[in-house]
C-alpha positions, -999 to 999 in steps of 0.1 A, spaced: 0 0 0 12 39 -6 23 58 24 -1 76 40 21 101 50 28 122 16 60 145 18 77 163 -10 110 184 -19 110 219 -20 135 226 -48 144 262 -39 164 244 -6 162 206 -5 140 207 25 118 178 28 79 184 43 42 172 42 21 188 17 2 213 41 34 218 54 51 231 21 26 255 11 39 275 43 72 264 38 73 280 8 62 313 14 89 319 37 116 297 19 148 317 30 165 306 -6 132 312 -25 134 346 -9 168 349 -20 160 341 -59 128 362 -58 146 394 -45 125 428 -34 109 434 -64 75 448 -58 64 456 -88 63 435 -121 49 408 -132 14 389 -113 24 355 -102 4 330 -88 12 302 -63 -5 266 -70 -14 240 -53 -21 209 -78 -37 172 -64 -46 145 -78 -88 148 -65 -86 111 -52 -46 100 -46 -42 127 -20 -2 113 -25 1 128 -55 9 168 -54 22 201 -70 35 231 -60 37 255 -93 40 294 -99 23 303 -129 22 337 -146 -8 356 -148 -2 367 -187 -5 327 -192 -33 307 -207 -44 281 -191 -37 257 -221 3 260 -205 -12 245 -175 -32 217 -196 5 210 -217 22 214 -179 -5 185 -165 1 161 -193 36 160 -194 45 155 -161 18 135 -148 -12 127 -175 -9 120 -210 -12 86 -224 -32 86 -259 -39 121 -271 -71 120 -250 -93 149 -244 -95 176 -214 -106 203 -203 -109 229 -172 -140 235 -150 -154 256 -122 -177 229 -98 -162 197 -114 -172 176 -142 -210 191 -144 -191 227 -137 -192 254 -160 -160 245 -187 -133 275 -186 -118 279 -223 -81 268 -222 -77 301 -241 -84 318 -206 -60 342 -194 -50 329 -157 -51 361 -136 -84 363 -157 -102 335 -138 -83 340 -108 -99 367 -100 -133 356 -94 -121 319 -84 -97 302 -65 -99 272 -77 -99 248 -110 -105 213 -116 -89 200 -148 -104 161 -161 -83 145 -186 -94 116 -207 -137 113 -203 -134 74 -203 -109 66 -179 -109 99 -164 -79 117 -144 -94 146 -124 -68 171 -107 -79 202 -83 -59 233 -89 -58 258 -60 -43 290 -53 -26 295 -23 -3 327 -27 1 351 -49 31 378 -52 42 408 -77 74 407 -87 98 389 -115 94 357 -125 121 330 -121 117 316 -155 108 322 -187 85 295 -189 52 299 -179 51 277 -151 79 268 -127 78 236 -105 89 247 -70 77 214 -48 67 179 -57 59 146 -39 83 120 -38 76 89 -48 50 70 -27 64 38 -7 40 6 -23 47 -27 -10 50 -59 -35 17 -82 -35 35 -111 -31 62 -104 -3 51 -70 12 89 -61 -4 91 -22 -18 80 -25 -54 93 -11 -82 71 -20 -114 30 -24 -117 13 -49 -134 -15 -38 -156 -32 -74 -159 -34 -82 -121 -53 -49 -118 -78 -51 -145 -79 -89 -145 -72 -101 -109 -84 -70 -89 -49 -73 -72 -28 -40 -67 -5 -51 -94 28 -42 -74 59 -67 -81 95 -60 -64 123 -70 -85 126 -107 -78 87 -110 -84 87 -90 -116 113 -114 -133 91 -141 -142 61 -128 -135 32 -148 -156 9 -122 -169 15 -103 -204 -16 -97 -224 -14 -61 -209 24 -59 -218 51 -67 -198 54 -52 -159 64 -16 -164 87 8 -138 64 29 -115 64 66 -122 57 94 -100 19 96 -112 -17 93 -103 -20 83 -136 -4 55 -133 -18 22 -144 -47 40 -158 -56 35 -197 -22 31 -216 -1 53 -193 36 47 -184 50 78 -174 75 91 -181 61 116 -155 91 140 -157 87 175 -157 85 194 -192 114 219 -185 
């Protein structure tokens, strides 16, 4: 099973905490104050808070410009953590019945009458993400990309199904077949029987993972 207890590396300072805990480290990260400087003027930036809706586990912390669209954030999302087969998505205010935000949507647009998004990806075997804004500052930005990854979960402990070893590759047979987790350790994974889902594949840092034909390679973008 995954840890329960979800932490993550802040990537201004190396500094290792929970996901509620982040959000505050980061607003007062002594080497993220460093990079950012005392600009007060510039550019709006806004702090984010992205989760998978239903693998708590799986987390975000991004800055995003304001002069973005939010299709950066929908190119962001399937890079590092959704896409699989080209499959639809889109953004929404309330959740899949919301009202649908264009992707051509300036973000300090919508964030000023909302705080927060929910982005579905793939309407079959869906992959729902919450977006929330938890900061926001005025200043310059630290890239010149639109988004910058500034905290991310680190990969959740799962246990092999067979000898409660850590596990390192999934099975995607045992879990639509055998309604087994589908978790093998290296030993188990040699000689493992199943293949009419393809060969046991590496975990990846996603919630995506196992889910329609995804295999990561859940890295970020830039």
């Amino acid at each position: 099973m995954a840890n329960k207890g979800s932490r993550g590396i802040c990537l201004f300072c190396g500094a290792a905490y929970a996901k509620r805990g982040m959000t505050k480290h980061l607003s007062g990260c002594k080497k993220r104050q460093e990079a950012i400087g005392n600009a007060n003027s510039g550019a709006t930036l806004y702090h984010l808070l992205i989760q998978d809706a239903y693998s708590k586990e799986y987390w975000m912390h991004l800055e995003m410009k304001g002069t973005a669209q939010l299709i950066a954030l929908d190119k962001y999302l399937r890079s590092i953590w959704l896409e699989c087969c080209g499959h639809m998505s889109q953004f929404s205010i309330g959740g899949w019945r919301g009202d649908e935000i264009p992707k051509s949507s300036f973000v300090q647009s919508i964030f000023e009458y909302t705080s927060e998004l929910e982005h579905i990806y793939d309407f079959g075997t869906s992959s729902h993400t919450l977006v929330k804004v938890v900061g926001k500052r005025t200043g310059k930005p630290l890239t010149k990309h639109p988004i910058m990854l500034m905290a991310r979960n680190e990969m959740p402990v799962v246990t092999c199904m067979e000898c409660e070893q850590p596990a390192r590759w999934l099975c995607n047979e045992c879990i639509y077949e055998d309604n087994a987790s589908g978790y093998l350790c290296d030993e188990h994974a040699k000689n493992h029987p199943h293949d009419n889902y393809g060969e046991p594949f590496e975990l990846v840092n996603s919630p995506r993972m196992g889910m329609c034909g995804y295999q990561g390679p859940a890295d970020p973008p830039y």
